[in-house]
C-alpha positions in Angstrom: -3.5 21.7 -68.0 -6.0 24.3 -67.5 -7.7 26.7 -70.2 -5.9 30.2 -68.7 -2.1 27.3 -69.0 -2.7 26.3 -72.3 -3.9 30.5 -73.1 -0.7 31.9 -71.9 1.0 29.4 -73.6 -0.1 29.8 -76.3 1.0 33.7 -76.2 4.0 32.7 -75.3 4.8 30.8 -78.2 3.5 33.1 -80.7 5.6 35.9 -79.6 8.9 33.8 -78.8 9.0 31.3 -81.7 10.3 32.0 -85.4 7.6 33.1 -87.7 6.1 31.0 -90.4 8.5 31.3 -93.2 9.8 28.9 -95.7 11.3 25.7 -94.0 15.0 24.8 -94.1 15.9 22.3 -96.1 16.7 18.9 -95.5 20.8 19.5 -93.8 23.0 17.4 -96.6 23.6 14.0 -96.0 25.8 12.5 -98.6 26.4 9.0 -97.2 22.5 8.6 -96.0 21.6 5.2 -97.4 17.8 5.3 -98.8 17.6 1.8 -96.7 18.1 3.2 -93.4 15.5 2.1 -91.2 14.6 6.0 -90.5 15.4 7.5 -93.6 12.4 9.4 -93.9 13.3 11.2 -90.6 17.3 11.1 -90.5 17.3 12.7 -94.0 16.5 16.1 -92.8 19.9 16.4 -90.2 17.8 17.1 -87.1 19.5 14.9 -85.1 23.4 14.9 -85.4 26.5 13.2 -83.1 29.2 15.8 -82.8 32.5 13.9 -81.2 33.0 14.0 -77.9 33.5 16.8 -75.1 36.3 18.3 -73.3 35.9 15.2 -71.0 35.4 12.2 -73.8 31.4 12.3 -73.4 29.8 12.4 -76.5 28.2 15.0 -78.1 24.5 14.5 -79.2 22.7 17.5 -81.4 19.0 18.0 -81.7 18.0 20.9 -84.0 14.4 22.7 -84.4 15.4 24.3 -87.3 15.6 21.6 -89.2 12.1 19.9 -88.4 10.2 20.1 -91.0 6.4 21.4 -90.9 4.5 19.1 -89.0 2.3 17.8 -91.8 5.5 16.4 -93.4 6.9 14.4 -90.3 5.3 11.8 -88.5 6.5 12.5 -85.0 6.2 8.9 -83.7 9.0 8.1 -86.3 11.0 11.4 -85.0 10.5 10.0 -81.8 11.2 6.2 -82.6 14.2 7.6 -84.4 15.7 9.9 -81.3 15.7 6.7 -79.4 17.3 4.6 -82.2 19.9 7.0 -82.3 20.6 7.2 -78.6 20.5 3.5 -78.2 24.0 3.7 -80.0 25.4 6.0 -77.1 23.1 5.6 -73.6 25.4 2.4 -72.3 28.5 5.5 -72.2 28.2 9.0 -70.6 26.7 11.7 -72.8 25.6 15.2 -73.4 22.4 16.2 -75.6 22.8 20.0 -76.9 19.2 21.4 -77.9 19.6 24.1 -80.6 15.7 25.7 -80.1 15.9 28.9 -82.8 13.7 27.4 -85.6 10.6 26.5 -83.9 7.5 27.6 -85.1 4.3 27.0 -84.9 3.8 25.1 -88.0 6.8 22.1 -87.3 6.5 21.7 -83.4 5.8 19.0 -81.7 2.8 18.8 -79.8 2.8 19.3 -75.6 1.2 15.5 -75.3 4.1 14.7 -77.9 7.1 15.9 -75.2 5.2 14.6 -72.5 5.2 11.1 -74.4 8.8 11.4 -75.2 9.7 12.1 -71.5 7.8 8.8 -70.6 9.1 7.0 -73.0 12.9 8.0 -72.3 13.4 5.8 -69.2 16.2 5.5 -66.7 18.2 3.6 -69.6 18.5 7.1 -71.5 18.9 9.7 -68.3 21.2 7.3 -66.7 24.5 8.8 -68.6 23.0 11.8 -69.6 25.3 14.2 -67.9 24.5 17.5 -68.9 21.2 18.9 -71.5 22.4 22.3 -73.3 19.2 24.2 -74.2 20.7 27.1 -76.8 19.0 30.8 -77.5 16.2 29.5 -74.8 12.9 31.3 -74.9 10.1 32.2 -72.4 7.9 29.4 -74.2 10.8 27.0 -73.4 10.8 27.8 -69.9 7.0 27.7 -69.6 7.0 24.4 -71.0 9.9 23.3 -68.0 7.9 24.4 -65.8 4.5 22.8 -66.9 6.8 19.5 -67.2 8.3 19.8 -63.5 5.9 17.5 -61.5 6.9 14.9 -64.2 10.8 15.8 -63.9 13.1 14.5 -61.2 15.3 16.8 -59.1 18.7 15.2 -60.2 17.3 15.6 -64.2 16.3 19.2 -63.8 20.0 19.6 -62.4 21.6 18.7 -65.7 19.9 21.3 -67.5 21.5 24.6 -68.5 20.4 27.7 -70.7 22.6 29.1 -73.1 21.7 32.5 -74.4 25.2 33.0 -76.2 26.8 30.7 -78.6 30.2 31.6 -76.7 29.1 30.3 -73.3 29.5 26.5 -75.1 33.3 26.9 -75.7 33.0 26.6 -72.1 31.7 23.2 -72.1 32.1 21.9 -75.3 34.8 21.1 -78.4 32.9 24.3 -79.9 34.9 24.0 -83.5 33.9 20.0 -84.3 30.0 20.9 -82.9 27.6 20.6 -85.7 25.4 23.8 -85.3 23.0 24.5 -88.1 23.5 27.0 -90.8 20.2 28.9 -89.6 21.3 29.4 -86.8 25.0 30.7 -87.2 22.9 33.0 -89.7 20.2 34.4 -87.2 23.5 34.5 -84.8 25.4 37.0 -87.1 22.2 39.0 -87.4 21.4 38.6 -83.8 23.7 40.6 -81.0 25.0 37.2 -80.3 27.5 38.0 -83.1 29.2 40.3 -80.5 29.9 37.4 -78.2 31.5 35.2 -80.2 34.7 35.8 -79.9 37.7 34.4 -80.9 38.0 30.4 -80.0 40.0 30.0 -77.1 43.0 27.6 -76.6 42.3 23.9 -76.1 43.0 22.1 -73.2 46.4 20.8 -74.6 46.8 17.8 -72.2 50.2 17.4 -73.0 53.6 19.0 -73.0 55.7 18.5 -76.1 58.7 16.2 -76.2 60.4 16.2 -79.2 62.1 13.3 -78.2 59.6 10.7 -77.6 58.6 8.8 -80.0 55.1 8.2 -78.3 53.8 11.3 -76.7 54.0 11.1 -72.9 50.4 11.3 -72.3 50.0 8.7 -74.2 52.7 6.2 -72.9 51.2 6.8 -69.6 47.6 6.7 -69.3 48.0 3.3 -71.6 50.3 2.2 -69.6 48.5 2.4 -65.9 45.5 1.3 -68.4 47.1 -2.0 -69.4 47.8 -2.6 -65.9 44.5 -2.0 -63.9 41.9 -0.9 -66.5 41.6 -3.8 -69.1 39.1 -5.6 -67.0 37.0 -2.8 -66.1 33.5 -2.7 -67.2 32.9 0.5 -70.0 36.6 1.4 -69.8 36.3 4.6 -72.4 32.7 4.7 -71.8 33.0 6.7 -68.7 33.3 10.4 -67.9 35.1 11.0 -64.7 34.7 14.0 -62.2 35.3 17.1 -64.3 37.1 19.5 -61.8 39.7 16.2 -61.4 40.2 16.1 -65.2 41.0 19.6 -65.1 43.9 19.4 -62.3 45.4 16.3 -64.5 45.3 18.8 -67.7 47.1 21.4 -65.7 49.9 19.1 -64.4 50.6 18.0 -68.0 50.3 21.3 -69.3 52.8 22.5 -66.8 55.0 19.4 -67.5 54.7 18.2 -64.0 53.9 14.5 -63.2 50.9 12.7 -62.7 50.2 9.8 -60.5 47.4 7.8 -61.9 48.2 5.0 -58.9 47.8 7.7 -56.5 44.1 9.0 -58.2 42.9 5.6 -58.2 39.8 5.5 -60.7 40.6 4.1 -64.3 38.2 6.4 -66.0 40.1 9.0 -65.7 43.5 8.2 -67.6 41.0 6.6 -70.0 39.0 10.5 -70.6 42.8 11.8 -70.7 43.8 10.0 -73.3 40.6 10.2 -75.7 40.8 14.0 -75.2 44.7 13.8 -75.8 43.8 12.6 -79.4 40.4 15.1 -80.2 42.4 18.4 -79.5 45.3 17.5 -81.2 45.4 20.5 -84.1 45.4 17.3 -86.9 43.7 14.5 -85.8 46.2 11.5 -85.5 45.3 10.0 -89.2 45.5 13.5 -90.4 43.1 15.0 -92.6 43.7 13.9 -96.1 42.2 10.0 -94.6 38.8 11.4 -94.0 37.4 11.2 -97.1 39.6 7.9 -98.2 37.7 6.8 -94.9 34.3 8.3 -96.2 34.4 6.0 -99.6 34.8 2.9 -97.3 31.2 1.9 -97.5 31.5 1.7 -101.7 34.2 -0.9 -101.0 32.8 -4.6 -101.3 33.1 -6.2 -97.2 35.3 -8.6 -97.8 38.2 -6.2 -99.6 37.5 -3.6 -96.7 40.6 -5.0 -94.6 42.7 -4.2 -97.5 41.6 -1.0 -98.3 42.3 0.0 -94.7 45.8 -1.7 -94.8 46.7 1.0 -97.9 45.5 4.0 -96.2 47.4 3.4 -93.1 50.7 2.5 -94.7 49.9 5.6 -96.7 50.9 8.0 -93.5 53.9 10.1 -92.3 55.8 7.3 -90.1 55.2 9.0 -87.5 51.6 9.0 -87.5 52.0 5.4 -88.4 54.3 4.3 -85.5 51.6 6.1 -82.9 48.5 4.7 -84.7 50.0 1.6 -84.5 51.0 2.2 -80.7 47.5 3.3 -79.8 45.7 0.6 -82.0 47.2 -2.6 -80.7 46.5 -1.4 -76.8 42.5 -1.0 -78.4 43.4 -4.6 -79.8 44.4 -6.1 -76.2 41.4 -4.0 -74.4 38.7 -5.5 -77.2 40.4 -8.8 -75.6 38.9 -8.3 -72.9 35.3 -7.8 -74.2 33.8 -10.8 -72.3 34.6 -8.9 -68.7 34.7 -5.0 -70.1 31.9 -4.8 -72.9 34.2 -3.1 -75.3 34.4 -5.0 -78.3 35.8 -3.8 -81.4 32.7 -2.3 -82.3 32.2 -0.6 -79.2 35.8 0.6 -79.3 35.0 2.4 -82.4 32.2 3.8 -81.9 34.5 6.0 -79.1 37.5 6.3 -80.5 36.6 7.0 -84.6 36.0 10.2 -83.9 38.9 10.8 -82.2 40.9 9.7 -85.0 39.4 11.0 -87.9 37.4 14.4 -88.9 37.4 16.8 -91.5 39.6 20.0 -92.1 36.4 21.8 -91.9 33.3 21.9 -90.1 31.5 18.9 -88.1 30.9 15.2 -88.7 27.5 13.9 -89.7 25.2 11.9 -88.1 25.7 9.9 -91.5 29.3 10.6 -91.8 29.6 8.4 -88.3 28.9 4.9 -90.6 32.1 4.7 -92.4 34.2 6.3 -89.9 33.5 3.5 -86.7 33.4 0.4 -89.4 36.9 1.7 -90.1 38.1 2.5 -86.5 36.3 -1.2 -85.8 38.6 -2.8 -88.7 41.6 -1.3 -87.4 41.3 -2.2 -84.0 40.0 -6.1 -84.7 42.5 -6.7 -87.8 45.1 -4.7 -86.3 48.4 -7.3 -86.7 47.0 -7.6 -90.7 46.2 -3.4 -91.3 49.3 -2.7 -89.5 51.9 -5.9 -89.8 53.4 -5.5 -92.5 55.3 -1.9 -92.0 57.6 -2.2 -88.7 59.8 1.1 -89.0 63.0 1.3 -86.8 61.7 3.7 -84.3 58.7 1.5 -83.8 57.4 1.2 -80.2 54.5 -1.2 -79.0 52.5 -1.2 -76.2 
C-alpha cells in the first residue's frame, strides 16, 4: 500500500469512525465460565450466534462496538477466538452480520490484522458462508473492500451486502431474535435510522392452522418425505436450499394449498421448512417459561442431567408434549443415522436448540447457546427415557 493509500485512509477513518469516548462495556454474559478457553476475549459479547434465518442458516454476529481499546485485546486471541467460534457452524450453511458503528481509532484492528484474518479464513470457512451483512457501512469500510479486492474472489465479494438501515435486515433476517448491541439501537434512535424502523412485519407463517390435527401439517409432512428419502443424506439440517424455492413452498402452505416434496426433489428443502416451521412460531414449541429451567442446566451434576430434563418436559401443556415428542423421536431415528449423515445428537442440537427454546425477550447469547444444545442433545439421544414415561391418548409418533 502506497504513502497517498494509507494518507486517504487514514482521512477516511478519522472522519467516518466513532470518536474516542469511553468504551462499552463488556455485553453481559451470565453463564460465561471463567474456564472457557477464550474467556479473556468472549467476555466482552463481540461475537454472538443469533438462531437461524428465514431459511434455517445460522446467524453469526460480530460487533465493533464492543471491542475493547486495542491495548486491552490481543487480537491474535480475537482472531483465534472468531475461528473457534465458527468452527462450531462452517460444516452447515451460514450468514455472518457485521455491526461496524463503534469503531474507532483506539480499538481497531490493524489493516495487516484483516489481511491476516482473510488468509487465515480458508475455503473451510467461506465454503457455507452464504451471505456477509455489513450494517451502517462507512466510506472507510468501503476503502478498505476495495484495498482488499485483489485478495478477494469474485463469488466472496458477491455475498457481501451494505445495510445503511436497520429495517432493510427484516428483509433477510429473523430481525426480533438478532442480538444487535445496545450502542447501537442507541445511536439508531438518535440517528434518522429511527425513521426506518418501522413496525416488524409478519413472519413467513409456513403453515396454515388446523385445529384438528394433532401434529401440525407442516410438520407431519416434511418429516414424513424426510423419514423416507432424507435420513441418509449427508448434513440433512445443515443445508440451506435455493431461497426463491423456499419462498413458493411458504406461499403454498400459507395459502393452504399442497406441496409435493417428491415432485421438488432435494431433501434440503423440507428439512429448511420445517426448522423455520418451529423458529416463527409466536412461542417457541417448549414455550417460554423452559428457558431459564433450561439455562440452570449446566449447575446440574452430568449424571442427574437426564432427569432434570425428563421433569421439565413432563412439566408442559400436553400439547406441546405430544409435538415435542413427535418431532424428538424423528431427531432420534435421523441421529441413527449419524455414521452415513454426520448428524449426531450433538450436531442435531446444535440446529435445532434454538429452534426450540429462546427467551420472551431479546436475543440468545453466544454463552446462553451452552446449556441450550446439551439440553436439545439430551433430548434427542435419551429421548424413549425424557419422554417414555408420559404417553397421552392423543399421542402420535413418527
Amino acid at each position: 500500500m502506497n504513502m497517498e493509500t494509507e494518507s486517504k485512509l487514514q482521512k477516511e477513518e478519522e472522519g467516518s469512525c466513532v470518536t474516542d469516548g469511553p468504551s462499552a462495556p463488556p455485553v453481559s454474559t451470565p453463564s460465561l465460565d471463567p474456564s472457557h478457553p477464550y474467556y479473556d476475549v468472549a467476555r466482552h459479547g463481540i461475537i454472538q450466534v443469533s438462531g437461524d434465518d428465514h431459511y434455517g442458516r445460522k446467524l453469526i454476529v460480530f460487533s465493533s462496538c464492543c471491542l475493547p481499546p486495542s491495548h486491552q485485546l490481543n487480537h491474535r486471541r480475537l482472531l483465534e477466538y472468531l475461528k473457534f467460534t465458527l468452527d462450531q457452524y462452517v460444516e452447515m450453511d451460514y450468514i455472518l452480520v457485521y455491526f461496524h458503528y463503534g469503531l474507532r481509532s483506539s480499538n481497531k484492528p490493524s489493516l495487516k490484522w484483516l489481511r491476516e484474518a482473510y488468509s487465515e479464513f480458508d475455503r473451510k470457512y467461506k465454503k457455507n458462508l452464504k451471505a456477509l451483512y455489513v450494517v451502517h457501512p462507512t466510506n472507510f469500510i468501503r476503502i478498505v473492500w476495495n484495498l482488499f479486492k485483489p485478495l478477494i474472489s469474485h463469488k466472496f465479494g458477491r455475498k457481501l451486502t451494505y445495510v445503511n438501515y436497520l429495517a432493510e435486515l427484516r428483509e433477510h433476517l429473523n430481525y426480533e431474535q438478532l442480538f444487535i448491541p445496545p450502542e447501537v439501537l442507541r445511536s439508531v434512535l438518535l440517528g434518522s435510522d429511527a425513521q426506518r424502523l418501522g413496525r416488524p412485519t409478519a413472519p413467513h407463517r409456513v403453515y396454515q392452522k388446523n385445529r384438528e390435527a394433532v401434529i401440525p401439517p407442516v410438520m407431519t409432512q416434511t418429516v414424513t418425505y424426510l423419514k423416507e428419502k432424507g435420513l441418509r443424506t449427508e448434513g440433512l439440517f445443515r443445508r440451506s436450499a435455493r431461497v426463491q424455492l423456499i419462498k413458493e413452498v411458504q406461499k403454498l402452505y400459507n395459502l393452504g394449498k399442497p406441496v409435493n416434496f417428491e415432485q421438488i426433489g432435494d431433501v434440503h428443502v423440507p428439512a429448511v421448512i420445517l426448522k423455520t416451521f418451529l423458529r416463527e412460531l409466536p412461542e417457541p414449541l417448549l414455550t417460554f417459561r423452559v428457558y431459564s429451567q433450561v439455562q440452570e442446566l449446566l449447575h446440574v451434576e452430568s449424571s442427574l442431567r437426564v432427569t432434570r430434563c425428563k421433569q421439565i418436559v413432563e412439566s408442559l401443556p400436553e400439547h406441546n408434549f405430544i409435538v415435542a415428542k413427535y418431532l424428538l423421536c424423528f431427531l432420534h431415528q435421523v441421529s441413527q443415522e449419524s455414521i452415513i449423515n454426520k448428524m449426531s445428537p450433538s450436531n442435531l442440537a446444535c440446529v435445532f436448540g434454538v429452534n426450540l427454546v429462546w427467551p420472551r425477550h431479546g436475543s440468545i447469547s453466544l454463552t446462553a447457546l451452552t446449556p441450550i444444545n446439551i439440553f436439545a442433545e439430551l433430548l434427542i439421544e435419551h429421548v424413549h427415557t425424557v419422554f417414555g414415561s408420559r404417553c397421552p391418548p392423543a399421542q402420535v409418533m413418527p
